[in-house]
C-alpha positions as CSV (number, residue, x, y, z in Angstrom):
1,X,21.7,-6.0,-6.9
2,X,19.2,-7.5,-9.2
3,X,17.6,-5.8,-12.1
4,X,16.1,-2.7,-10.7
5,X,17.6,0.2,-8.7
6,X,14.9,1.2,-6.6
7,X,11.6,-1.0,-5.5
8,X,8.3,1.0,-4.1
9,X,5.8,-0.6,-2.2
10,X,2.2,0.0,-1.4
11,X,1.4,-0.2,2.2
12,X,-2.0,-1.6,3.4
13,X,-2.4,-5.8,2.6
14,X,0.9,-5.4,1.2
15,X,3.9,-4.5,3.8
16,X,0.8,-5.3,6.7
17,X,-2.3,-5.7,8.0
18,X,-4.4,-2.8,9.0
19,X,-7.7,-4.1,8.8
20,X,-9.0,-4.0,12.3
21,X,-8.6,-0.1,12.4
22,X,-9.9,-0.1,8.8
23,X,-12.9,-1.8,9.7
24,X,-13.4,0.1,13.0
25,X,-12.8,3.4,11.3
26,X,-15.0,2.7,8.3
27,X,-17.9,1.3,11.0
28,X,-17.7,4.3,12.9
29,X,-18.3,6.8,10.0
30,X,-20.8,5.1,9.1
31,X,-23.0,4.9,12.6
32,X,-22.0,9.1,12.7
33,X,-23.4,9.6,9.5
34,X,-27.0,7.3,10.4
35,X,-26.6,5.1,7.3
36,X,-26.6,1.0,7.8
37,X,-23.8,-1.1,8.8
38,X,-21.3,-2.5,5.8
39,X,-20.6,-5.7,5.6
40,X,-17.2,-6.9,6.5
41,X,-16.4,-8.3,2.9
42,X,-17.2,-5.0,1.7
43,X,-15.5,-2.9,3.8
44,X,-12.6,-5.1,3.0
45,X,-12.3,-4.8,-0.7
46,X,-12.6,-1.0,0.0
47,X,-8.9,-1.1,1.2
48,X,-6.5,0.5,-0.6
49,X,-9.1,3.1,-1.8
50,X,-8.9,6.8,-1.7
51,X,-11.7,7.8,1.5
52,X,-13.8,9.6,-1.0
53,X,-14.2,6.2,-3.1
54,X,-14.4,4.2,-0.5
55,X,-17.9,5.9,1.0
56,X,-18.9,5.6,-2.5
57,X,-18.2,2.2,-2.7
58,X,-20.2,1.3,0.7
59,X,-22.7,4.1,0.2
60,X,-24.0,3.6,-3.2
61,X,-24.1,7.6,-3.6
62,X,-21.5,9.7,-5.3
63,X,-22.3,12.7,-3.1
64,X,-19.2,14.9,-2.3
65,X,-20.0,16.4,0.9
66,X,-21.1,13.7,2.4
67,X,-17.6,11.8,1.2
68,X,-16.3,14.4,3.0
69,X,-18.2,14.2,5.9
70,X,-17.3,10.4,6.0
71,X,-13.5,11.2,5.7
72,X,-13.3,13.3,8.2
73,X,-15.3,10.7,10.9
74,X,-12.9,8.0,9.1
75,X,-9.8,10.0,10.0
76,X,-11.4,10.9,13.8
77,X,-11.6,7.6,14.5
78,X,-8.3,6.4,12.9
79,X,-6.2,8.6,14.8
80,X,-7.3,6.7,17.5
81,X,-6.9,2.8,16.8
82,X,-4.8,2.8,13.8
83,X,-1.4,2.5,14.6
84,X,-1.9,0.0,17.2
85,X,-4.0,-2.4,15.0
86,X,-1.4,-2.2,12.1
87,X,0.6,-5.6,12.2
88,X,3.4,-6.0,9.8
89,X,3.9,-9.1,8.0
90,X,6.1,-11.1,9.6
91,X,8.4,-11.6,6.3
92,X,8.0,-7.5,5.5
93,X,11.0,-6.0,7.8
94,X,13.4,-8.7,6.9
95,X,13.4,-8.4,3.3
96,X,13.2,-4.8,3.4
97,X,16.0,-4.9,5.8
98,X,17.6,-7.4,3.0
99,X,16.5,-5.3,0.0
100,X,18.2,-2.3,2.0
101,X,21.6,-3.7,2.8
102,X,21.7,-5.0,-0.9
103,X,22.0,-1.3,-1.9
104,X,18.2,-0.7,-3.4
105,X,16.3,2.5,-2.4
106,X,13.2,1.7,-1.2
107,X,10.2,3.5,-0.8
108,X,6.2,3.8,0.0
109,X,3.2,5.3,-2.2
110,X,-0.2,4.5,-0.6
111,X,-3.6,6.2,0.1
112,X,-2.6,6.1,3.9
113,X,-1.4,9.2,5.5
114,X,1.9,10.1,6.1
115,X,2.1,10.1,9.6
116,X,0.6,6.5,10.1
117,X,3.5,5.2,7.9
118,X,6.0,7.0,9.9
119,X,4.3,6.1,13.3
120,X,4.2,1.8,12.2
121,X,7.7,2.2,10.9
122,X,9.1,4.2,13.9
123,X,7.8,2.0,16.2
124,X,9.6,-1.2,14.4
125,X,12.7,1.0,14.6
126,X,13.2,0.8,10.5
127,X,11.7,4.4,9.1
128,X,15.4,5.0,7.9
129,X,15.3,2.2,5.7
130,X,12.9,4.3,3.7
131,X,14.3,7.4,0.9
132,X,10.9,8.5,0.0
133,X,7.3,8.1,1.4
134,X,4.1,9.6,-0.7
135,X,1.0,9.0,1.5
136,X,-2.6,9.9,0.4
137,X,-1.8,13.3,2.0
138,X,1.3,14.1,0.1
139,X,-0.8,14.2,-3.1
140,X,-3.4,15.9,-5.0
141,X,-4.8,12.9,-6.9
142,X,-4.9,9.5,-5.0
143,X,-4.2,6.3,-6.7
144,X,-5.1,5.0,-9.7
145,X,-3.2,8.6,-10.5
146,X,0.3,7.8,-11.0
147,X,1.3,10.9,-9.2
148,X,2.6,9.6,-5.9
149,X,4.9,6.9,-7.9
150,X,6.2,9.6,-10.2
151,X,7.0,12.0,-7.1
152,X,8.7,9.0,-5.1
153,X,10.4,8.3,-9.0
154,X,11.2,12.2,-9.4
155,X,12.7,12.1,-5.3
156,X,14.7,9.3,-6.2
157,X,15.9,10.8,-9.4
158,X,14.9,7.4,-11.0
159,X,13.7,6.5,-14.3
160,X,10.3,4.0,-14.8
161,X,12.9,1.4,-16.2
162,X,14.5,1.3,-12.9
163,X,12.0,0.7,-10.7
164,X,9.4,-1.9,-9.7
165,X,5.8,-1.1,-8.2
166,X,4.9,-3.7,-5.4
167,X,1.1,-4.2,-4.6
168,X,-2.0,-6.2,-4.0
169,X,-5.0,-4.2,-5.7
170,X,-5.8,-4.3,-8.8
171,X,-6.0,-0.4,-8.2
172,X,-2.1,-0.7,-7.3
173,X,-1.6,-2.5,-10.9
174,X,-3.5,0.2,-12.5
175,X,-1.4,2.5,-10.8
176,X,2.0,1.5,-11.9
177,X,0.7,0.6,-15.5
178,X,-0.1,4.8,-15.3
179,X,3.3,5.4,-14.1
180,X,4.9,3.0,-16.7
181,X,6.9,0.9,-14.3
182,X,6.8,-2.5,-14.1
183,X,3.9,-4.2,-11.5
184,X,4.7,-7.6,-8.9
185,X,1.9,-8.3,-7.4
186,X,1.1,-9.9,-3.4
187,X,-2.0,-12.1,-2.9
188,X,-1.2,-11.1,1.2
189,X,-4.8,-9.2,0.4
190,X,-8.1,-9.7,-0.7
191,X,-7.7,-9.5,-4.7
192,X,-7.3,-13.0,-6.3
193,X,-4.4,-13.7,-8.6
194,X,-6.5,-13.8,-12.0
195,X,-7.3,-10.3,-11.3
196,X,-4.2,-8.9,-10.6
197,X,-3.1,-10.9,-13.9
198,X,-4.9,-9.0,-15.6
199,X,-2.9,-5.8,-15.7
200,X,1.1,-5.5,-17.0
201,X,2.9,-7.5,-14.4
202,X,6.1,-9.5,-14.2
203,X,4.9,-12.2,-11.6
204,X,2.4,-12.6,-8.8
205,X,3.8,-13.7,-5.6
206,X,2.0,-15.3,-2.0
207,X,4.0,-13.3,-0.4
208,X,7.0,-10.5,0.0
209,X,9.4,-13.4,0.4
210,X,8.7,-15.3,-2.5
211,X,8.0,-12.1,-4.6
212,X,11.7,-11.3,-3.8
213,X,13.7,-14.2,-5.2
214,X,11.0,-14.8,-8.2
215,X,11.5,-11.4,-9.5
216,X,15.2,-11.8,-8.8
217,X,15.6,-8.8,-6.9
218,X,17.5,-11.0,-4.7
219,X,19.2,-14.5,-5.0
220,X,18.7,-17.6,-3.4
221,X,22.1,-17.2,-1.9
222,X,21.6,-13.8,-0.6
223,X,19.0,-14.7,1.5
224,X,18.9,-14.8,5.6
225,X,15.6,-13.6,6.6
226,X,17.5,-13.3,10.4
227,X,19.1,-10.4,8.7
C-alpha cells in the first residue's frame, strides 16, 4: 500500500455526478415555496452544501423554518429522481475497486443521505467495497464540521495521520483541515484549482485516476483500471 491506511471520499462531483436530480430537486423547492427560479450556475456551486445552507445560498434569507420547509420539498422530490440521475465517473469504481484489492479501507463522508449512497452503490454491485459510510443524516453537524470524518476515523479505529480526505469543494478542504487529515483535491466539480489550493492539501488532481498515482496511493505498475 502506499502511505496511508485508509482513504475517505466525498461523494457528489467527486465519486459522481448528481447534478440533474440536484438541479431538479433544488428547482422544485423552490416553485413549492413561490420564490423565483435559481440559476443553474448557482444551484451548482450549491452542491456539496448542507440543505439548510444551500436555501440560504439561493434565497438570500437566513430564515430557519423556511430552510426547513425547503429541505423537506428538496428531499420530496429527491426521493424521486435521485438515484437514477446519479452517474458515476467512469474512472470511480475501478480505482476503488483497485484501492480495495490493494488492502486500504475505504469510506464515504458527504451531506447526501445514507440511503442514496447505498442505493448508487448497490446498484453498481460495489457497496461492500465500503467499511464506513457517514451521510448528512448520520450526523448532527454537516460539513465544514469535522464530525462525519472523525466518526468514519473513530469506525475505522484510524488515526488522522493515516488517512486521506478526497474532495472537490473547498467546503470538503475545510473539512478535512478541521479533522486534521491530510486533503487531495478533484477538479471533476465546479471549484477551480486556485481555490481548492488554498486550503492544506497534498496535490490537486483532474481526476480520481490521476489523484491516485500522484499521491502515490498506488504505483504506476499497480495499475489496471480493467480491474
Amino acid at each position: 500500500m502506499g502511505p496511508y491506511d485508509a482513504v475517505l471520499f466525498d461523494f457528489d462531483f467527486t465519486l459522481a455526478d448528481a447534478s440533474a436530480g440536484i438541479l431538479a430537486s433544488i428547482s422544485y423547492a423552490l416553485a413549492k415555496m413561490g420564490l423565483p427560479p435559481a440559476r443553474e450556475q448557482d444551484m451548482l456551486h450549491t452542491i456539496g452544501l448542507s440543505l439548510k445552507e444551500t436555501y440560504f445560498s439561493l434565497s438570500g434569507t437566513r430564515e430557519d423554518e423556511q430552510a426547513q420547509r425547503f429541505s423537506k420539498l428538496f428531499v420530496e422530490k429527491s426521493d424521486e429522481v435521485m438515484v437514477q440521475h446519479t452517474a458515476l465517473y467512469e474512472d470511480a469504481l475501478p480505482c476503488l475497486q483497485l484501492l480495495k484489492q490493494l488492502g486500504y479501507q475505504l469510506g464515504i463522508v458527504t451531506t447526501k443521505y445514507h440511503r442514496r449512497i447505498d442505493a448508487v452503490f448497490s446498484r453498481a454491485h460495489a457497496l461492500e467495497w465500503f467499511d464506513v459510510i457517514f451521510g448528512g443524516d448520520d450526523v448532527q453537524e454537516p460539513k465544514p464540521s469535522p464530525e462525519g470524518i472523525c466518526s468514519a476515523l473513530n469506525a475505522l479505529k484510524c488515526s488522522p495521520s493515516q488517512a486521506l480526505y478526497v474532495g472537490d469543494s473547498t467546503v470538503d478542504a475545510q473539512t478535512a483541515q478541521a479533522a486534521g487529515i491530510d486533503f487531495a483535491g478533484v477538479l471533476t466539480g465546479t471549484t477551480p484549482k486556485i481555490e481548492l489550493e488554498q486550503y492544506p492539501h497534498i496535490g490537486v488532481y483532474q481526476s480520481l485516476s490521476s489523484l491516485c498515482i500522484g499521491t502515490g496511493l498506488v504505483k504506476d505498475c499497480e495499475v489496471n483500471w480493467n480491474v
